[in-house]
N, C-alpha and C positions, 0 to 999 in steps of 0.2 A: 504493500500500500504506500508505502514508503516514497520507495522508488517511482510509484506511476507519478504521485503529486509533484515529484521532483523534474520526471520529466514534462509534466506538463506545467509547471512550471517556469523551465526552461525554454519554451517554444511562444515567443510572442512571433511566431515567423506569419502567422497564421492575419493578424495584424497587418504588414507589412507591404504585402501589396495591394489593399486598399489606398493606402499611405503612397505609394508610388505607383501606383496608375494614379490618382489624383492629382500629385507632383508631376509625371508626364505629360496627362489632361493639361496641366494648366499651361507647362510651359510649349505645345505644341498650341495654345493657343493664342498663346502670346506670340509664338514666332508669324502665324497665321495670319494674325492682327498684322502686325509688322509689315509683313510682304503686302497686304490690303493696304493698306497706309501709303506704303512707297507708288503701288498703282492711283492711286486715288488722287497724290500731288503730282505724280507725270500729267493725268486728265486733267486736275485744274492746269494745270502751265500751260496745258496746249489749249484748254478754253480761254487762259488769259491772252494767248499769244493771237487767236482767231477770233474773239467777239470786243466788239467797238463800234464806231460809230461807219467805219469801214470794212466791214466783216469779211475777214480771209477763209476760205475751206482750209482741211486739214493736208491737203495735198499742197496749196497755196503757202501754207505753212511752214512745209517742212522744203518748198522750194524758198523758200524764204530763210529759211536757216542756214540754208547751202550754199546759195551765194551771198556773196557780198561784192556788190554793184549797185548800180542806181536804180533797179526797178522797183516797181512798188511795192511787193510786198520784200521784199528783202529791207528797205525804209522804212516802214511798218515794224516787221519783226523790230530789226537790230536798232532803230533810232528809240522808236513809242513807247515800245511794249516789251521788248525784251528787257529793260533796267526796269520798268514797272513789276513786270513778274519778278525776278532778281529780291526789287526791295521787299513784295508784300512775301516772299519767303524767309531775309530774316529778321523783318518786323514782325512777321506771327511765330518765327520762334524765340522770339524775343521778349514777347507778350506772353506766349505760352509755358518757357521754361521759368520765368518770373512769378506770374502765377503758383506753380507747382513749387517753387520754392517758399513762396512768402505761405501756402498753405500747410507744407511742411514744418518749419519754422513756428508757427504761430499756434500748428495744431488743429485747423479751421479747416474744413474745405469750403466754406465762406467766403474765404479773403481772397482777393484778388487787386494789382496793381491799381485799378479803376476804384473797389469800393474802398482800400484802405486810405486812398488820398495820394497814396504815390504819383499816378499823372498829373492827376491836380496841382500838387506840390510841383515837379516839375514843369507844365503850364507855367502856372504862376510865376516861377521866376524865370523863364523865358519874356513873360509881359512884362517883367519891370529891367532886364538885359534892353529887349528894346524899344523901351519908353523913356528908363532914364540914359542909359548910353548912344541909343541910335543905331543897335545892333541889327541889320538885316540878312543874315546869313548864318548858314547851322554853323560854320567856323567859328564864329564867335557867338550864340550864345546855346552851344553842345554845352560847352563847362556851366550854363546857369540850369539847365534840364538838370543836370547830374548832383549841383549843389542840392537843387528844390526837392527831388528825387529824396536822395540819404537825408535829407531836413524834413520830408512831412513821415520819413519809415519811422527815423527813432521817434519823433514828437509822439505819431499814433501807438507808437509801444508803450511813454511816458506815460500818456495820457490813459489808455489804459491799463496801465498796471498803479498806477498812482500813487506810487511809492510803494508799494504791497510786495513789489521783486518778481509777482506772477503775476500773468492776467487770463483772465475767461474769455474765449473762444467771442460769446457775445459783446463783452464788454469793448472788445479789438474792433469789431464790427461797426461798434455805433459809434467809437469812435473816430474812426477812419468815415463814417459817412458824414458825419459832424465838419470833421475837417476839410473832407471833402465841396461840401455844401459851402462854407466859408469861405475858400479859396476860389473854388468857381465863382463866387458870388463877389470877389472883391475882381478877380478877374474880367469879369463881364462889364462891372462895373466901368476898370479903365477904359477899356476897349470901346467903351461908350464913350467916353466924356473928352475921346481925341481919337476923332474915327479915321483920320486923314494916317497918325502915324500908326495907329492898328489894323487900317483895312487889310495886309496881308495876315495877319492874324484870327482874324475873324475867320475865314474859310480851312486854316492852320488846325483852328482847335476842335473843327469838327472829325478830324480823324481823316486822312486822306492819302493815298499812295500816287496819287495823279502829279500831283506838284513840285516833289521833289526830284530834284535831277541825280546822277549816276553820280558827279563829283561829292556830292554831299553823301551819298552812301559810302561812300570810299572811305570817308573820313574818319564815320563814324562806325562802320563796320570792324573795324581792331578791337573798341569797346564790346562790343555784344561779344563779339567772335572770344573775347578773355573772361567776360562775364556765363558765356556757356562754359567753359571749359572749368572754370570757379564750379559752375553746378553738377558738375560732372564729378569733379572729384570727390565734393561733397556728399553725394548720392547714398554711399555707405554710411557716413554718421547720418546723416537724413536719417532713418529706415533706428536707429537708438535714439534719439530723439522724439524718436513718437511713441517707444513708451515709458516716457517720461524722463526729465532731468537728472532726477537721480541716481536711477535703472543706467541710465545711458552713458553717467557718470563712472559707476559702479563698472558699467562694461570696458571702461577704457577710453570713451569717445570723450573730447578736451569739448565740454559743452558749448563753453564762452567762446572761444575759439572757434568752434564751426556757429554759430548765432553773427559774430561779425562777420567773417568771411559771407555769409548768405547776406548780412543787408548789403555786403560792398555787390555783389552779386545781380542783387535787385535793381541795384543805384543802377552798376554799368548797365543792364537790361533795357530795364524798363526808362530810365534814364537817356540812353541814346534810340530807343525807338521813339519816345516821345517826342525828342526831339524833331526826328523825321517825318514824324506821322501826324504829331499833337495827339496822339494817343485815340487806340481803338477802343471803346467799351466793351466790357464783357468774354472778351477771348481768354485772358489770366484765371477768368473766373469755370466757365465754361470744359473747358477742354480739361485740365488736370482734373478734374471733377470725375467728365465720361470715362477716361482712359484709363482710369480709376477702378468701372466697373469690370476692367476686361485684363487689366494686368494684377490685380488683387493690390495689395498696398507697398510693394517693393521700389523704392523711390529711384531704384535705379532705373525700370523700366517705366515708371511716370513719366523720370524726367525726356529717356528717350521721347515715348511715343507721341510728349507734348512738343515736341521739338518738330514732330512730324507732320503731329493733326491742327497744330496751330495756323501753320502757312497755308493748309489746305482751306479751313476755315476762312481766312480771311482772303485769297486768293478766288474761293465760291462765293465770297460777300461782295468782292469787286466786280466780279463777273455780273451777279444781280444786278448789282448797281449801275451798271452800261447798260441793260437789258430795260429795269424798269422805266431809265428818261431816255432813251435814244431819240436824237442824236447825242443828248446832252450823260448826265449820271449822279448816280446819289451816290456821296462818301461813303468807303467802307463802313466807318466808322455810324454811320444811323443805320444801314443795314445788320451790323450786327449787337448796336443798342435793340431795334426789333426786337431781331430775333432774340438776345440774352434776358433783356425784360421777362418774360414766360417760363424763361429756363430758370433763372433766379426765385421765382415763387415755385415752382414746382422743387425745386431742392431745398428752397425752408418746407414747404409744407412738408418732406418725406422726415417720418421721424428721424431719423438715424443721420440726418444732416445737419445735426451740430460736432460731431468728431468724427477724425479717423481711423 
């Protein structure tokens, strides 16, 4: 009797491939997701690079990629629309991997660049770059995006943790909308009251990939391009972080150390997108959220697949957006306020969306 208890005992084998066909499940579905994701941003690039106010077929297209001379569609692609598709690829991984971090980080899948204030913040002191100095060009005021950026992340963290050292998931939230509200609202303000040296700002802060040129991507592209790479490496204390400071402490992971690294993270991000974009609502928020459902909570695959579905997102928001005013078009940026308005109450209303 002895012996049988002993061997049966000894045999959780019986356990174990539930445990790994689960573990295989998940990660052949992740790879799955992955290769769908990468088809899915080739179709947007080719819709971005064929619908406009001049609509190219797909054949049109790819003769168009191929040469380069003066005909039309080769002008098209390579002058219009190929640095437009370019930027809203890594504007929306930009927005996307931000998101995923500042939700990580904070603990929230809530938060996002738009609702905690960070665009705003950067906004804002883009409007006073060039109001009070006469700045008109990302060259000079990229460094006031990046100031405003790291200035409204820590304040929203001060503000809500209020000297307490922690803060509630909620408490981040209304914070950051508080701030939010306040800075747009001082922002609109200026922009009103000297229309002549704001009018290109006005159209700036609705979120747009039409207006900026390829030299200003260049510029500002080394920032995102060091602020991915920040999230990347991050990715593993990410994933100790979320269950809890302590825990994560205890594991080895240098808490304070990876909390700065992600706001510098955020800054360069969301930071130099804003700059280019004046910032898209809702994509920070949105995307790490979905991708979420499909890669389970492992923040390395988060931060990937947000890097991936982000540009896709905002790249089918442009696309919309030439479609619904042709000739003319609506800013990425309202097409995907639309759409994220709806998505936003549908993830308060789901109980289980206040933690990750």
């Amino acid at each position: 009797m002895s012996d049988a208890v002993t061997r049966a005992a000894s045999r959780p084998v019986a356990a174990l491939p539930d445990q790994t066909v689960s573990r295989a499940a998940l990660q052949r579905r992740r790879a799955a997701g992955f290769v769908v994701l990468l088809a899915a941003l080739v179709l947007v690039c080719l819709l971005s690079l064929a619908v406009g106010s001049n609509p190219l077929s797909f054949p049109q297209v790819w003769a168009g990629l191929r040469a380069h001379d003066n005909s039309e569609p080769a002008l098209i692609v390579w002058t219009l629309r190929m640095p437009r598709t370019l930027l809203g690829i890594l504007t929306g991984a930009a927005f996307g991997v931000a998101g995923a971090l500042i939700q990580a980080l904070t603990r929230n899948p809530l938060a996002d660049p738009g609702i905690l204030g960070v665009n705003a913040g950067a906004g804002f002191a883009v409007t006073l770059g060039v109001g009070l100095l006469g700045l008109n060009d990302i060259s000079g005021y990229v460094w006031f995006a990046f100031a405003g950026a790291a200035a409204a992340t820590v304040l929203v963290y001060l503000i809500g943790s209020a000297g307490r050292g922690s803060v509630a998931p909620e408490t981040l939230v209304l914070a950051g909308v508080a701030l939010n509200a306040v800075l747009g609202g001082v922002t609109n303000f200026l922009t009103l009251i000297d229309e002549q040296t704001f009018e290109a700002l006005r159209n700036w802060g609705l979120g747009s990939i039409a207006a900026t040129n390829s030299e200003d991507a260049v510029q500002v592209a080394p920032f995102i391009g060091a602020g991915l790479l920040i999230a990347i490496a991050l990715s593993g204390s990410l994933n100790s972080i979320a269950l809890g400071d302590d825990l994560a402490a205890s594991l080895g992971t240098r808490v304070q150390r990876t909390r700065v690294l992600g706001v510098v993270a955020v800054t360069l991000l969301a930071g130099g997108a804003t700059a280019l974009t004046g910032g898209i609502a809702f994509v920070g928020l949105m995307v790490p959220h979905v991708v979420r459902w499909f890669t389970g909570p492992d923040q390395r695959w988060i931060i990937l697949y947000s890097a991936l579905a982000a540009p896709v997102l905002v790249l089918a928001a442009d696309v919309l957006g030439r479609v619904l005013d042709r000739p003319g078009e609506v800013q990425v940026g309202i097409v995907t306020a639309v759409i994220g308005a709806p998505v936003l109450i549908a993830l308060v209303r789901r109980r289980n969306a206040s933690g990750l």
